[in-house]
N, C-alpha and C positions, 0 to 999 in steps of 0.2 A: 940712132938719134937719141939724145937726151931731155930732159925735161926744160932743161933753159933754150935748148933749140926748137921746142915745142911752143912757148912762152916765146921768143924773139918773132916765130911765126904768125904768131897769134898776133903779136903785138903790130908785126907788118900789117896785117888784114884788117885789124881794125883803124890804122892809120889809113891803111888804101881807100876802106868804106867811108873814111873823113876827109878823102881829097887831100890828106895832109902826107903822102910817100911824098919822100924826096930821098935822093941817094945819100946811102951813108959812105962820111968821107974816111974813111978806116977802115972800107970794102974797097977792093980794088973791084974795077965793072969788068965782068968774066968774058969773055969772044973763042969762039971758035970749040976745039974739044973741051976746053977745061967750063964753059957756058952749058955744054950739051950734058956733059956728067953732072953737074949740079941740078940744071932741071929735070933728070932723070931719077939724081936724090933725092928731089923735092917732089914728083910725081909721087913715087914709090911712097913715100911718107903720106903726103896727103891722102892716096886710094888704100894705106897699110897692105903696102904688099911687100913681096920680099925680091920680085924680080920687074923688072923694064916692061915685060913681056905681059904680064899680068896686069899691071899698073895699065899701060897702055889698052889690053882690052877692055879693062873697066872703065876707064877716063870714057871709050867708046860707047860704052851700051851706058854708062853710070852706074850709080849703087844700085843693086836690087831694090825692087820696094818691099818695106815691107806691111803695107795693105794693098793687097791685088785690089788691081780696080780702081786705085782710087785716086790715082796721079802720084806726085811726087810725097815722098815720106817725110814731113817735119822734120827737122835738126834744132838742135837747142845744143848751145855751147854754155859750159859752166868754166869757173874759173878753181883750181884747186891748191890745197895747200902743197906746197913742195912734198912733204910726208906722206900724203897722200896719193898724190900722183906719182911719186916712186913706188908704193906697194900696189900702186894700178896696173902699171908697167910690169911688175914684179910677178903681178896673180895671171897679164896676160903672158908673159910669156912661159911660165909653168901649166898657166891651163891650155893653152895653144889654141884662145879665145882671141879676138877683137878686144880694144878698149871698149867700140863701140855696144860688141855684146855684151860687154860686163857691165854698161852702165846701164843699157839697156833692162838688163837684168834685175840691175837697183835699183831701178825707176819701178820694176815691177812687184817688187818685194816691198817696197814704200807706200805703195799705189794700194796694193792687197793688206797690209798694216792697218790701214787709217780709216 
């Protein structure tokens, strides 16, 4: 998956939180195998995994937290420049890291900065 299919995603989500999904007419609506691979793309992307299998038992338990104890972990979604989110993409798949850890990471180096 790409940055613009990351960005189309994104954009779904915040239309769904707006009541404003409606189908797009230059999708054809998926049925049957070709419906079950796409949501199985689309799991796999959203839990960043590389298999069905994984995907699914996360979707099961969720994301780890990360403060024991203490319910669910805050999420914050940032929007990024194209440039940026290609060398995001780029650092995680050479460091064989998370997006999430790597921003994670520059939240904490910003955090310890200031």
């Amino acid at each position: 998956m790409n940055a613009h299919d990351d960005q189309h995603y994104w954009d779904l989500d915040e239309q769904a939180e707006r009541g404003e999904l409606r189908p797009e007419p230059d999708n054809p609506v998926l049925h049957g195998d070709a419906a079950v691979a796409e949501g199985q793309r689309i799991l796999m992307w959203a839990t960043e995994t590389d298999t069905i299998e994984e995907a699914l038992a996360m979707a099961r338990r969720g994301h780890p937290r990360l403060s024991p104890g203490q319910g669910r972990s805050p999420v914050v979604r940032a929007r990024l420049e194209e440039a940026d989110y290609e060398a995001l993409e780029a650092l995680a798949e050479r460091s064989g890291k998370s997006q999430s850890e790597l921003v994670r990471q520059g939240v904490k180096l910003v955090l310890a900065s200031a």
